[in-house]
C-alpha positions as CSV (number, residue, x, y, z in Angstrom):
1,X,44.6,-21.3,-26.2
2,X,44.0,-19.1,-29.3
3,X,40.4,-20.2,-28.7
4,X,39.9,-19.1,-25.4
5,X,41.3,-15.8,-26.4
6,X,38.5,-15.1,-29.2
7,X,36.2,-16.1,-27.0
8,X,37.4,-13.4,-24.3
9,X,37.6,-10.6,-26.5
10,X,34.1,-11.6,-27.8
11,X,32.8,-11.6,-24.1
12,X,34.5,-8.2,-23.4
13,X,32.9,-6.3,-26.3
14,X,29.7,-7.7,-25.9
15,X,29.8,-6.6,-22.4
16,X,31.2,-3.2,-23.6
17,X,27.5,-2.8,-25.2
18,X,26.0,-4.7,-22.1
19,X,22.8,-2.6,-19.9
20,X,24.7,-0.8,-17.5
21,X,21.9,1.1,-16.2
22,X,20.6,1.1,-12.6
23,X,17.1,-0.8,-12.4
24,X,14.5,0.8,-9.7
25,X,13.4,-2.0,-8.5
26,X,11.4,-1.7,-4.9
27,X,9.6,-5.6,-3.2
28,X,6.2,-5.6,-1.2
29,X,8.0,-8.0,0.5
30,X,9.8,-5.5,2.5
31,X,8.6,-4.2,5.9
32,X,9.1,-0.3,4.7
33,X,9.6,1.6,8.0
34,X,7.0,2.7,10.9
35,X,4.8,5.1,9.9
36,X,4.9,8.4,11.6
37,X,2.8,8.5,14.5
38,X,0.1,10.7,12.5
39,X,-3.5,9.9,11.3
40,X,-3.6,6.4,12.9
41,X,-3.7,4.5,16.0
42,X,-2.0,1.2,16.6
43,X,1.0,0.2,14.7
44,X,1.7,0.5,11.2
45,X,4.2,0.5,8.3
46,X,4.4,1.9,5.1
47,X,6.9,0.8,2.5
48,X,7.2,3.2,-0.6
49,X,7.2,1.2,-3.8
50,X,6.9,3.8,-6.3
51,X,6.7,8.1,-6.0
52,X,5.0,10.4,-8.5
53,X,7.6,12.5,-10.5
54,X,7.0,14.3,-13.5
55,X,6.2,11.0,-16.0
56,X,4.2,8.8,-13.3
57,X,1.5,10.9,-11.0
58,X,0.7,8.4,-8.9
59,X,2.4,6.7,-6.0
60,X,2.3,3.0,-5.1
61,X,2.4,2.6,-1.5
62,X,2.2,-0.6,0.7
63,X,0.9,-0.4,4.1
64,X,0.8,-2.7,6.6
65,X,-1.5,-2.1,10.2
66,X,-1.1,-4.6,12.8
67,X,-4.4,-6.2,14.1
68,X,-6.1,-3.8,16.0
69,X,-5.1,-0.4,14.4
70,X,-7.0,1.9,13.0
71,X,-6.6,4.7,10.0
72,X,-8.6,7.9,10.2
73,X,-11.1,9.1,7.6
74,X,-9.5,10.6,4.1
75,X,-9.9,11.4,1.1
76,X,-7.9,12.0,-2.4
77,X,-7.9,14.5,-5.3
78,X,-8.0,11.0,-7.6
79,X,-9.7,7.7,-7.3
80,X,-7.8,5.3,-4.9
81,X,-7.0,1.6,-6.0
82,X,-6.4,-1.0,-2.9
83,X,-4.7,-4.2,-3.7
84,X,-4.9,-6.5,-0.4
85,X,-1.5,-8.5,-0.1
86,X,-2.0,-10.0,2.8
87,X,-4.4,-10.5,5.9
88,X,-7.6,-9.1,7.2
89,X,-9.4,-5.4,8.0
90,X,-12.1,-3.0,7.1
91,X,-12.7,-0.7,4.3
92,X,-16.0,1.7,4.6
93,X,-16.8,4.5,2.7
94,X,-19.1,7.5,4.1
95,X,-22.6,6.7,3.9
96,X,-21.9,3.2,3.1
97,X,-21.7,-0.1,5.6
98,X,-18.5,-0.9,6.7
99,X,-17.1,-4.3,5.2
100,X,-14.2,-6.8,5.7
101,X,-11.3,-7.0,2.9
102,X,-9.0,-10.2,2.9
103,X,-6.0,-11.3,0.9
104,X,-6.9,-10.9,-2.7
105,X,-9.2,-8.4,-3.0
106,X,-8.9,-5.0,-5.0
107,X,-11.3,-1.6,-4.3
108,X,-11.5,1.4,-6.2
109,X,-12.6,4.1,-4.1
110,X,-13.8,7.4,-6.0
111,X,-11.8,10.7,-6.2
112,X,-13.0,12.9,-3.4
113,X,-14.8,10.1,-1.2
114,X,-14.2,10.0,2.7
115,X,-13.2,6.6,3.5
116,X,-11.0,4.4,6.2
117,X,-8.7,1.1,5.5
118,X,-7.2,-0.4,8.4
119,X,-6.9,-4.0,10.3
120,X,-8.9,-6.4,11.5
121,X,-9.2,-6.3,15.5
122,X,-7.6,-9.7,15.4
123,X,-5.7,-9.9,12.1
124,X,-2.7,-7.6,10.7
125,X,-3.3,-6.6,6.8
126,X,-1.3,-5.9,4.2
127,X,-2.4,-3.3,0.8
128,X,-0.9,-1.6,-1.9
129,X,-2.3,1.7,-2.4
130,X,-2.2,3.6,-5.6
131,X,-3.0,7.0,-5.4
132,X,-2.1,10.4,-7.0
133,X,0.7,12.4,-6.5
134,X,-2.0,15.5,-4.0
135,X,-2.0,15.3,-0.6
136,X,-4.2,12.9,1.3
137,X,-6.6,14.9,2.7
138,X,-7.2,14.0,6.4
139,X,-10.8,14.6,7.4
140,X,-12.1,12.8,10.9
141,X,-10.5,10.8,13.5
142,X,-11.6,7.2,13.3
143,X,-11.8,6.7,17.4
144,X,-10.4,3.6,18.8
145,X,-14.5,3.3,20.2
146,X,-15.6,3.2,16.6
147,X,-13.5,1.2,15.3
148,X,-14.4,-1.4,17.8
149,X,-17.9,-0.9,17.5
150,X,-17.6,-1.9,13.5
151,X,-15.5,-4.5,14.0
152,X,-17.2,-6.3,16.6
153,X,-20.8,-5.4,14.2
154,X,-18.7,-7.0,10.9
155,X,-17.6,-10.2,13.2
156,X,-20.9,-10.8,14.3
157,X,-22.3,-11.0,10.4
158,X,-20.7,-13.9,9.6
């Protein structure tokens, strides 16, 4: 009995100095919610991992298009760093051929350079997006004619 008693008054004061802080801890495995029906066609959902505050300018965001959305053309004030998660879609940069990202790969796209992300026609995809804390800058529609027209161009290549 005496035992057990030490060992209980050990526990509690080593659980007086114990963490008690709360952990931000956010999971790409989450859905996020439904994006705002703003600067995209289709369906999509964005799940905020990480905001800019004043010691981290950069958010984390994961997005997550449905097969046959689009994205319009953007830009942002810092260079852009896609991680693809999951799935299938197309990346293009202005003046530059469109291309297909899958699962695994990673893109930097330069500070101030119009480009779109979105699905596949026939595949969802899933990115984390780091970017900094500015605006997005929203520059052209991407047309649901366009996008088919690229898509149906990057099928055909391979």
């Amino acid at each position: 009995m005496k035992n057990i008693l030490i060992t209980a008054a050990i526990c509690a004061g080593i659980s007086a100095f114990a963490q008690n802080d709360q952990y931000n801890v956010a999971s790409f495995h989450d859905s996020g919610r439904k994006a705002p029906e703003v600067n995209y066609q289709g369906e999509a959902w964005l799940n905020f991992l990480t905001r800019s505050d004043s010691t981290f300018d950069y958010n984390v965001t994961q997005a997550t298009f449905k097969a046959h959305s689009t994205l319009n053309w953007h830009k942002h004030e810092t260079d852009q760093v896609l991680i693809v998660v999951e799935g299938k879609g197309y990346y293009q940069e202005r003046g530059k051929e469109p291309m297909i990202i899958h699962q695994g790969d990673v893109i930097r796209c330069p500070k101030e350079v119009e480009h779109f992300h979105t699905s596949s026609l026939e595949e969802d995809v899933s990115y984390i997006a780091v970017y900094g804390s500015a605006p997005t800058v929203w520059t052209e529609v991407l047309t649901m004619d366009e996008y088919e027209r690229i898509g149906k161009q990057l099928e055909e290549k391979k």
